[in-house]
MIKEVO-643716 format. One line per 5 residues: number of its first residue (from 1); their letters; for each residue x, z, y of N, C-alpha, C. Coordinates in pm, 1 decimal, decimal comma. Layout:
N
NUM = a = X Z Y X Z Y X Z Y; ...;
END
This chain:
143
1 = xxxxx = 726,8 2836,2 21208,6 622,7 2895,7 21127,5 553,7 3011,0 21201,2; 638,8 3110,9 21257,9 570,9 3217,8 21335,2 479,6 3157,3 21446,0; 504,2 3056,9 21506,5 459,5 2988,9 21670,5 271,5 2980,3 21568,7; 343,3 2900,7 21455,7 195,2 2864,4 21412,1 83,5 2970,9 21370,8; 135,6 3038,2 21305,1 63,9 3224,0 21256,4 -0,6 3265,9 21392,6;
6 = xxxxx = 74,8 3270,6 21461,0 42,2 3366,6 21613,4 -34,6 3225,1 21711,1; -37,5 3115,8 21697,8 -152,9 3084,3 21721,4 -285,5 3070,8 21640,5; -244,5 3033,8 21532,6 -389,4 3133,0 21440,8 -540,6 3208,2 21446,1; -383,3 3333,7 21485,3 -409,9 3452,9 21507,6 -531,8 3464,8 21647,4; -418,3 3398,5 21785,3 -521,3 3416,2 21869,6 -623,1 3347,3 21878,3;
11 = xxxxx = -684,2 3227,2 21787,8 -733,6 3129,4 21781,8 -821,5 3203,9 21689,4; -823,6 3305,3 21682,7 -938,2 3372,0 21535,9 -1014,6 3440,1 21635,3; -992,6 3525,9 21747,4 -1029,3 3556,4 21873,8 -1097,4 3476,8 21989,0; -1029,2 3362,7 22017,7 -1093,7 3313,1 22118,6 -1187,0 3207,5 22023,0; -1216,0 3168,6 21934,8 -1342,8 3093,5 21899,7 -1507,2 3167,5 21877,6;
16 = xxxxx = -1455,5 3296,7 21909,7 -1539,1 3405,7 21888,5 -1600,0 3412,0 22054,8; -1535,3 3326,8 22140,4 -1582,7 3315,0 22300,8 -1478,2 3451,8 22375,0; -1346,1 3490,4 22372,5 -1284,3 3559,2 22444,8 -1224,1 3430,8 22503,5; -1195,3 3485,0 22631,3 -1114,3 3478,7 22705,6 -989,4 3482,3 22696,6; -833,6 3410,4 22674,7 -779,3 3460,2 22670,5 -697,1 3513,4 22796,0;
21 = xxxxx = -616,8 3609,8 22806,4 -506,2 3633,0 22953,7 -403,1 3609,8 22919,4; -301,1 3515,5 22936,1 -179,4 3585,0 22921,6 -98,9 3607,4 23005,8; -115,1 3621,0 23132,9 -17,5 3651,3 23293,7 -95,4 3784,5 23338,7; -17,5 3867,8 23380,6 -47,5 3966,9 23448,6 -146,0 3911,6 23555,1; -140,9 3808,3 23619,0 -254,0 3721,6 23749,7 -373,9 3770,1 23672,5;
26 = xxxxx = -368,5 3631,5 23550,3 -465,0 3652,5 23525,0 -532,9 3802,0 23432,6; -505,8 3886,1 23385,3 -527,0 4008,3 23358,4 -603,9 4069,3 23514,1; -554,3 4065,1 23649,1 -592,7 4117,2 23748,2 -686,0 4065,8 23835,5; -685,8 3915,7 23761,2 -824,0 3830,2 23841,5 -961,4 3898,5 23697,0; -890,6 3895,9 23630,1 -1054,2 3956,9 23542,5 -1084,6 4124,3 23536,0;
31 = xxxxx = -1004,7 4198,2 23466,2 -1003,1 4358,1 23466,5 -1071,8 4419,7 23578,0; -1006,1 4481,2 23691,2 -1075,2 4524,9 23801,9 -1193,8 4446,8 23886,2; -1224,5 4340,7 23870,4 -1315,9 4268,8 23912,5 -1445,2 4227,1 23859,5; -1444,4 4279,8 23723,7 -1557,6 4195,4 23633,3 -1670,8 4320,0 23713,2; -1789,8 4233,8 23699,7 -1946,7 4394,7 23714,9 -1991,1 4379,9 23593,1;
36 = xxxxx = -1999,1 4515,9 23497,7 -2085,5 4529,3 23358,5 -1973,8 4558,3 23263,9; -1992,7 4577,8 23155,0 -1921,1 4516,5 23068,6 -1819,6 4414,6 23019,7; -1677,7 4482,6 22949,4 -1621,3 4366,5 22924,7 -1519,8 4449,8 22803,5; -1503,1 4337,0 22689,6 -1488,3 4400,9 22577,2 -1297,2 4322,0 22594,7; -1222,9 4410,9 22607,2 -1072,8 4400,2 22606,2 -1002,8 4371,3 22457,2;
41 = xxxxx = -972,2 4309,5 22400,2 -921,2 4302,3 22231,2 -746,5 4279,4 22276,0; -720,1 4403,5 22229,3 -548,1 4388,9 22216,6 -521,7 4321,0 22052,8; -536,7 4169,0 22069,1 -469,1 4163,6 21953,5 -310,0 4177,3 21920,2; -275,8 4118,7 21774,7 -104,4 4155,9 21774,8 -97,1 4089,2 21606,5; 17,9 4093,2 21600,1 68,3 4045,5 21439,7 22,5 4120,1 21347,5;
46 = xxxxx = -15,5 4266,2 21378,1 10,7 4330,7 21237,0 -102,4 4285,2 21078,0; -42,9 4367,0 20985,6 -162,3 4328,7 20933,4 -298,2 4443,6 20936,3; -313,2 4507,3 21020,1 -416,7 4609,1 21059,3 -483,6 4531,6 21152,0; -419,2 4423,5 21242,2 -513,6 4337,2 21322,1 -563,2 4233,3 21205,9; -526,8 4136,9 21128,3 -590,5 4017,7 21081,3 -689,5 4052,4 20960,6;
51 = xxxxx = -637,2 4208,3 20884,2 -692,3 4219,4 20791,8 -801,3 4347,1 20782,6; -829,2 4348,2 20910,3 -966,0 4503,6 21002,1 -987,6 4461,6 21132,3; -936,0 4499,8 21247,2 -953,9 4444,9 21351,6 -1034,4 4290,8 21396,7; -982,6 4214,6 21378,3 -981,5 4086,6 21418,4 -1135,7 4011,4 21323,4; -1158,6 4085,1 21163,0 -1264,7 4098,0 21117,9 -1396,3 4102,0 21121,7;
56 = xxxxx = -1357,0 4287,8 21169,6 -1456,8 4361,3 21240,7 -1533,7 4337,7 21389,8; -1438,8 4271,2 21460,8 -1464,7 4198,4 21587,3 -1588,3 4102,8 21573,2; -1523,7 3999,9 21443,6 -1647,1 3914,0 21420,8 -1782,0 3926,4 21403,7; -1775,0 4033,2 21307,1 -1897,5 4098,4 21251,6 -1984,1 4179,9 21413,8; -1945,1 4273,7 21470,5 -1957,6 4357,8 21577,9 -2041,3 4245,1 21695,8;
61 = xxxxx = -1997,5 4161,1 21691,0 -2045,5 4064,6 21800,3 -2168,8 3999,6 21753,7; -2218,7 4013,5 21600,9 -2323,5 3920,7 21575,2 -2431,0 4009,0 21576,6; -2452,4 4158,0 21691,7 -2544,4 4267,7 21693,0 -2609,0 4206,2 21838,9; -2686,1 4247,4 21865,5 -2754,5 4237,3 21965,8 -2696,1 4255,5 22098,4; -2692,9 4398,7 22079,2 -2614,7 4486,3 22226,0 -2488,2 4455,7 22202,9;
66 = xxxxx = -2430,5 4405,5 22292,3 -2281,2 4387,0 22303,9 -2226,7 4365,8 22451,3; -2120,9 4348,8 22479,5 -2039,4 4345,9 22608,7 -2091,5 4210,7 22679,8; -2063,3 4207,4 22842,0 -2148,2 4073,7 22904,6 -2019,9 3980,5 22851,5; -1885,5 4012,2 22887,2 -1781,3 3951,7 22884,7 -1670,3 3977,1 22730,8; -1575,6 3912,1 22737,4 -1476,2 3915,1 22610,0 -1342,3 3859,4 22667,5;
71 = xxxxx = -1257,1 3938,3 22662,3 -1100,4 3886,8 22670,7 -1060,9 3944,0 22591,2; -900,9 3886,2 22574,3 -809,1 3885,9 22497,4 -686,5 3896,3 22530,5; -549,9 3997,3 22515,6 -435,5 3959,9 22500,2 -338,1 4004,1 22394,3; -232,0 3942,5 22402,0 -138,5 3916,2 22283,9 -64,0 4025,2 22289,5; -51,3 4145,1 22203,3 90,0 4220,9 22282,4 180,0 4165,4 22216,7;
76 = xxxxx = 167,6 4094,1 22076,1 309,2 4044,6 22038,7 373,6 3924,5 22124,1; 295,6 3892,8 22158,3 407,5 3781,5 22257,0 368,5 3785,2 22389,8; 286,8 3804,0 22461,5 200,9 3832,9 22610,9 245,8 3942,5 22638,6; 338,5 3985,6 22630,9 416,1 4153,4 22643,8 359,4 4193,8 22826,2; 349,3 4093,6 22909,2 341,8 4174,2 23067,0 204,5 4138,5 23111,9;
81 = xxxxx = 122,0 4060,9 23030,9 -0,6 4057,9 23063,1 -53,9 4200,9 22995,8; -29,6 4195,9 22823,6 -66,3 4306,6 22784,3 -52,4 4441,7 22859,3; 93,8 4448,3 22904,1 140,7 4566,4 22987,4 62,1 4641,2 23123,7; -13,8 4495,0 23181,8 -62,4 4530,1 23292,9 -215,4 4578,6 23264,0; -227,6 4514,0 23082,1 -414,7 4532,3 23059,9 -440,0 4662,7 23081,0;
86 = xxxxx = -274,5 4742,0 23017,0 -304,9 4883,4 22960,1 -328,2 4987,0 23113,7; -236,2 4902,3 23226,8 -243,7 4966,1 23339,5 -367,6 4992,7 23352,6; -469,5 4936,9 23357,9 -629,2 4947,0 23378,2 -682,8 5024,8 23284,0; -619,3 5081,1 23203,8 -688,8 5134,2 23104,9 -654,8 5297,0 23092,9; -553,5 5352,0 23197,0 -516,3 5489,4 23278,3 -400,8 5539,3 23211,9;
91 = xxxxx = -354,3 5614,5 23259,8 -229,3 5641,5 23230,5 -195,1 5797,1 23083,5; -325,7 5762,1 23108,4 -299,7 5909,4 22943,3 -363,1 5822,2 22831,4; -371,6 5684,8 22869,3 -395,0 5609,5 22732,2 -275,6 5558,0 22683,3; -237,0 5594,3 22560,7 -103,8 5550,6 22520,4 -128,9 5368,9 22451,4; 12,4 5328,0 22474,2 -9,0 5169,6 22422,0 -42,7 5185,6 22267,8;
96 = xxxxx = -135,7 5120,3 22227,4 -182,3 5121,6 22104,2 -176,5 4939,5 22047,1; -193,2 4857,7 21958,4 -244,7 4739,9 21881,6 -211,3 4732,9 21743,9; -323,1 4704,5 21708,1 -447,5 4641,1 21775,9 -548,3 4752,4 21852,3; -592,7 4721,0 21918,1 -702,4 4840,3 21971,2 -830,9 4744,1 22052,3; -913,1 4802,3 22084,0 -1024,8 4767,4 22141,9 -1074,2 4854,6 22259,1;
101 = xxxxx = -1025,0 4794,1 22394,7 -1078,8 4875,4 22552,9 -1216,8 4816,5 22575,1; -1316,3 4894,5 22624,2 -1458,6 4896,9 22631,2 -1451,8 4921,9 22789,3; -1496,1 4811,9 22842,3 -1457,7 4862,1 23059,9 -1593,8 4830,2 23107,7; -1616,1 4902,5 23191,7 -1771,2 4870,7 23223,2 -1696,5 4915,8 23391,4; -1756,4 4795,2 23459,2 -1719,0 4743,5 23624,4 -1586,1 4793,7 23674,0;
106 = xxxxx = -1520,1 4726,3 23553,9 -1347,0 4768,3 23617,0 -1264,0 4876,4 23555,1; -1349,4 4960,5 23468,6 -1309,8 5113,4 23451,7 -1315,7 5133,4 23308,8; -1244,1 5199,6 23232,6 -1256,3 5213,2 23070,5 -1312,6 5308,7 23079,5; -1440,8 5278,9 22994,4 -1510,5 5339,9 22960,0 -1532,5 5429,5 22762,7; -1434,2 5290,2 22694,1 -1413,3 5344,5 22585,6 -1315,6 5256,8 22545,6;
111 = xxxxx = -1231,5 5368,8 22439,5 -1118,3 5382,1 22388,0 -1066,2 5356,0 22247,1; -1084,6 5212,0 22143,5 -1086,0 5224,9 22005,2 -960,0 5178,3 21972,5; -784,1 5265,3 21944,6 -679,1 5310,3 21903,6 -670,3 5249,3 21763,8; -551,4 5184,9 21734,2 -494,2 5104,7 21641,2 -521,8 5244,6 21535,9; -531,1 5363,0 21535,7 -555,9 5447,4 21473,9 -688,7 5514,4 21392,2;
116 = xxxxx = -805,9 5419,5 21469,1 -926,6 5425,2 21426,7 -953,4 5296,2 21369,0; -850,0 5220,8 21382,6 -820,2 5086,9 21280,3 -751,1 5074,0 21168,2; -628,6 5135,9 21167,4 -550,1 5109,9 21067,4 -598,7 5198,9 20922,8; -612,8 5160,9 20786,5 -665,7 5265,3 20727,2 -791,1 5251,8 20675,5; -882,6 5223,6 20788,4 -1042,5 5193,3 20824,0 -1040,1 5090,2 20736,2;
121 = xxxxx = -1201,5 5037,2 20704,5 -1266,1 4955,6 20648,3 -1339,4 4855,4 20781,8; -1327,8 4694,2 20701,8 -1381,0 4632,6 20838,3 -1498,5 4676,0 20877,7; -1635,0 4760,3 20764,1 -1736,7 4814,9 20810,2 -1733,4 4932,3 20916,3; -1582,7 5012,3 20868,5 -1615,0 5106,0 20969,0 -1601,8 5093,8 21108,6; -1482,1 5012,9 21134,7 -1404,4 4946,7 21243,7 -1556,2 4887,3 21303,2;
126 = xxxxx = -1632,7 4825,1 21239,1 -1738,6 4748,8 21299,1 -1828,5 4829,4 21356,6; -1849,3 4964,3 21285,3 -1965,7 5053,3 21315,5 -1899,3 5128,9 21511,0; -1778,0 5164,0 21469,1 -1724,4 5222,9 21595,6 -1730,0 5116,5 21685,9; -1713,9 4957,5 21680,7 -1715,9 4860,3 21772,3 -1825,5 4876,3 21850,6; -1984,6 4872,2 21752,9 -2116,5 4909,2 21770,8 -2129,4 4994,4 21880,5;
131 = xxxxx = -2129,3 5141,7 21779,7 -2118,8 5245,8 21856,7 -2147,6 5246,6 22006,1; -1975,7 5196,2 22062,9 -1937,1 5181,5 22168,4 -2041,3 5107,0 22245,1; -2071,7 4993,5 22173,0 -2138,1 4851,3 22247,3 -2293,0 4930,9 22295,8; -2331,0 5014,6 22161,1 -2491,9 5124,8 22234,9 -2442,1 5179,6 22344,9; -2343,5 5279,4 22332,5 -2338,8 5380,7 22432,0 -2271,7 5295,6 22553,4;
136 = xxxxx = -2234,3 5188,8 22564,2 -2197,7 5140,4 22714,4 -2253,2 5014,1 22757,3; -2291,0 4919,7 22666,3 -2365,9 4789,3 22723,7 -2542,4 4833,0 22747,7; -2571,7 4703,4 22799,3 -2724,4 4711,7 22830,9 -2762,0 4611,3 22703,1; -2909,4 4705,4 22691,9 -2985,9 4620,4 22602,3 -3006,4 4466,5 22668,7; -3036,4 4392,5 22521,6 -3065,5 4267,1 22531,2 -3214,1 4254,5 22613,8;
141 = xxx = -3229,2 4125,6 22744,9 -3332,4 4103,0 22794,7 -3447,0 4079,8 22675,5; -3591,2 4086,4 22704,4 -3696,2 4039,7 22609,3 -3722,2 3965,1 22664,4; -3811,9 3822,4 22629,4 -3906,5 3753,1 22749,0 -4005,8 3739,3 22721,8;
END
């Protein structure tokens, strides 16, 4: 029953177009290498991820300005991919999930803590997703 929940779960994420990682490889072939933007989603079991997080994600992505890229990892079961995401994400960032890393060419640029989730409303969770997505992605091309 759990195998099935927790694929679900990440399956509520990647139809949304993430990426998923779950090997430290792959965590290190994408993280330090991407150019631009790339929107990191620590998902996880709780219910602060399925019932805010994982939500708000949905909503956040149907704005204009948003990240070039999207990955994903599991900390509930991807424990050393997750481990290595957080490496990239510096060492005075404490492990948080669910949370949301904002990396622009390799480097975190922003920081949204299971703490600005848990509590929150999926609107607000969505507005801080935003937020982030103004102050670090590029506007959408016109033609």
């Amino acid at each position: 029953m759990y195998d099935i929940l927790v694929k679900q779960m990440r399956e509520e994420v990647t139809r949304l177009g993430a990426r998923e990682l779950r090997t430290p490889e792959e965590v290190d072939e994408m993280l330090p290498k991407h150019k631009g933007t790339m929107l990191v989603v620590i998902n996880s079991t709780c219910g602060c991820a399925g019932g805010t997080a994982r939500p708000a994600l949905a909503k956040a992505l149907q704005h204009s300005v948003k990240p070039d890229a999207l990955v994903t990892v599991f900390a509930s079961t991807d424990r050393e991919a997750t481990a290595r995401a957080r490496q990239y994400f510096g060492a005075d960032i404490p492990p948080s999930s669910p949370s949301f890393a904002l990396m622009r060419d390799g480097k975190l640029a922003e920081m949204i803590h299971r703490n600005q989730i848990e509590g929150h409303s999926v609107d607000q969770v969505t507005e801080a997703l935003v937020s982030a997505f103004q102050r670090h992605c590029k506007e959408p091309q016109t033609a």
